[in-house]
C-alpha positions as CSV (number, residue, x, y, z in Angstrom):
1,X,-5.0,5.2,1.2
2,X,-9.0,6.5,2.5
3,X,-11.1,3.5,0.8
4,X,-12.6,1.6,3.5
5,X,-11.0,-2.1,2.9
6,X,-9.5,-4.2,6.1
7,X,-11.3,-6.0,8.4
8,X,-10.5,-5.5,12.2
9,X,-9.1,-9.1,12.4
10,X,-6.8,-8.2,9.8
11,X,-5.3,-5.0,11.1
12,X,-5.5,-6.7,14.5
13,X,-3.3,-9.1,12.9
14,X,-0.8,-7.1,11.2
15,X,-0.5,-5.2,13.9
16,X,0.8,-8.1,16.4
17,X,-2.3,-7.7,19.0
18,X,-5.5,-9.6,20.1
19,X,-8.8,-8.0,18.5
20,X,-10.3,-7.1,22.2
21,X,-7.5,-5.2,23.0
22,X,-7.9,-3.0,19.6
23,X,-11.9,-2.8,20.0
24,X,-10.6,-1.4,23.5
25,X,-8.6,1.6,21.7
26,X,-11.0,2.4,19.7
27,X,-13.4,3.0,22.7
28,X,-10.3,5.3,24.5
29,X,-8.9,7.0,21.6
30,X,-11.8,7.4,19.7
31,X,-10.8,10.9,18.0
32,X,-7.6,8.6,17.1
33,X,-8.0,5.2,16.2
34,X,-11.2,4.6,14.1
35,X,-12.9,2.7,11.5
36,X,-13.9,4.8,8.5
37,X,-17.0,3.5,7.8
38,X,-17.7,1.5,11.2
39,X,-17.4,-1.3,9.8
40,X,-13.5,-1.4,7.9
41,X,-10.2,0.5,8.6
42,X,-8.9,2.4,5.5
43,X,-4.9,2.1,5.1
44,X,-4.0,4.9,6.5
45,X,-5.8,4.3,9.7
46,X,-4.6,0.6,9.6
47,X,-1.2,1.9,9.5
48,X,-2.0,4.3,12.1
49,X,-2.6,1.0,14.6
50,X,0.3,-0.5,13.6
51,X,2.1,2.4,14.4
52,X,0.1,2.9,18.0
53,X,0.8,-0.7,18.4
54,X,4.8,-0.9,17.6
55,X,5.2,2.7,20.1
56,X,3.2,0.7,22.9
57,X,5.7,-2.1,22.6
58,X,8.5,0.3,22.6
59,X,6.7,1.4,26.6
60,X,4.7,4.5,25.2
61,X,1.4,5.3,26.6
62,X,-1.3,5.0,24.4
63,X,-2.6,8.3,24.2
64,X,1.2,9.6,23.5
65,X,1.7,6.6,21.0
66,X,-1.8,7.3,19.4
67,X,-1.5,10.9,18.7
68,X,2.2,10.4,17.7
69,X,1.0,8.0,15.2
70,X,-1.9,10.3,14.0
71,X,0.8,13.1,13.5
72,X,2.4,11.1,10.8
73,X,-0.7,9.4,9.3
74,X,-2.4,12.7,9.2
75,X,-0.7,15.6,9.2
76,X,2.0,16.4,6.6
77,X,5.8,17.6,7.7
78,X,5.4,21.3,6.8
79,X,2.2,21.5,9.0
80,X,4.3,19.7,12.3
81,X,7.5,21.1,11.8
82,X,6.6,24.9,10.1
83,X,8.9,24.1,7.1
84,X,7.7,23.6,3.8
85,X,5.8,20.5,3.1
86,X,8.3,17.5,1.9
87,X,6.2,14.8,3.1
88,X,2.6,14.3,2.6
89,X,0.4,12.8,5.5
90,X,1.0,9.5,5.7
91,X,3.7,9.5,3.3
92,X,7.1,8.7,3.3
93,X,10.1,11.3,2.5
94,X,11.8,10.6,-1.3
95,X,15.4,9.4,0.3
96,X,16.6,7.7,3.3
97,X,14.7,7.2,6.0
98,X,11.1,8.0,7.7
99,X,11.5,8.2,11.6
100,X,8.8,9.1,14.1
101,X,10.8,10.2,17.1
102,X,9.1,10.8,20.6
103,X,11.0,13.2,22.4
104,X,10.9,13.7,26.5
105,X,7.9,15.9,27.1
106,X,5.7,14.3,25.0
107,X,7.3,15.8,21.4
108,X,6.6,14.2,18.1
109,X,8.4,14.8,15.0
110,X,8.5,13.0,11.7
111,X,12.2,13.4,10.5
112,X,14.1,12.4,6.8
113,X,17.3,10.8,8.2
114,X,20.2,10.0,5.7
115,X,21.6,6.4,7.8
116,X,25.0,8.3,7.8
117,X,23.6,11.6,9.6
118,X,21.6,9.5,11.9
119,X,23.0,9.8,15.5
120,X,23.1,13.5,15.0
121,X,19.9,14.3,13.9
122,X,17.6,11.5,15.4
123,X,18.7,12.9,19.1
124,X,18.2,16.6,17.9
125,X,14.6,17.8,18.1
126,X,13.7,20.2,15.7
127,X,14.6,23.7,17.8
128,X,15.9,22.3,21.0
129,X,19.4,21.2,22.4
130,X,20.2,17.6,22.1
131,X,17.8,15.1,23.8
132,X,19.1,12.5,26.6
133,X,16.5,9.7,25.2
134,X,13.7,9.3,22.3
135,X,11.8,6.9,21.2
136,X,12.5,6.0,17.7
137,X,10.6,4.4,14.9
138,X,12.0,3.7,11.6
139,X,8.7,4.0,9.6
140,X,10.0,3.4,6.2
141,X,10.9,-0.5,7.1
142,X,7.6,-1.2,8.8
143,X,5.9,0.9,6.0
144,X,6.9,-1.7,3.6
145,X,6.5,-4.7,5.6
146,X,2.9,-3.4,6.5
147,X,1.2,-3.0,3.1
148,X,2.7,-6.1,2.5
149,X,0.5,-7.9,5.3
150,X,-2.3,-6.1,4.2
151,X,-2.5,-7.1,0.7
152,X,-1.9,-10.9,1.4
């Protein structure tokens, strides 16, 4: 997941926007969105553009889609929601789903959703009464589809 391996083209690519536009993130969210080495982006942050780039679509600003995409890429569930760790970073849970949810006020988390439980819990966050709206991104489908991509 670290070893320094896809072009800037490709991830550009795979991640459905024009190579300018991602040389331009990496200027603004530099902490964010870089290239390993300089030269190549590791899977992990590969994925993490991917990620930025499907929660820009979805109207999120790119700092908010950025660091939401760095929580899951980077930091595992027991560190973001004080439980004990069930997901690695960048990793998906066993069973079900993966979904990065951006909650009103800027709140990320990474949840396991079983598809029958999932109205309930995806407009829950963690701690707080029921939410109005989210953002919601079922990382376990584009997961798949994106190492695919990758690799071919």
């Amino acid at each position: 997941m670290d070893e320094p391996k896809y072009k800037i083209g490709k991830v550009a690519q795979v991640s459905g926007i024009p190579v300018a536009t991602l040389k331009n993130w990496e200027r603004k969210e530099r902490q964010l969105i870089k290239r390993e080495d300089g030269e190549q982006f590791t899977f992990r942050r590969a994925f993490q553009v991917v990620l930025t780039a499907a929660l820009v679509r979805m109207g999120q600003r790119l700092e908010v889609a950025a660091n939401a995409a760095f929580q899951f890429t980077d930091i595992g569930n027991g560190a973001l929601a004080g439980l004990n760790s069930d997901r690695g970073p960048g990793e998906m849970f066993d069973e079900g789903w993966t979904v990065l949810c951006i909650y009103p006020g800027d709140l990320v988390e990474v949840k396991n959703v079983m598809p029958k439980d999932a109205a309930t819990l995806l407009f829950t966050p963690l701690g707080h009464n029921r939410a109005d709206a989210a953002t919601l991104l079922n990382v376990t489908f584009l997961g798949e589809r994106v190492r695919e991509a990758l690799e071919s």
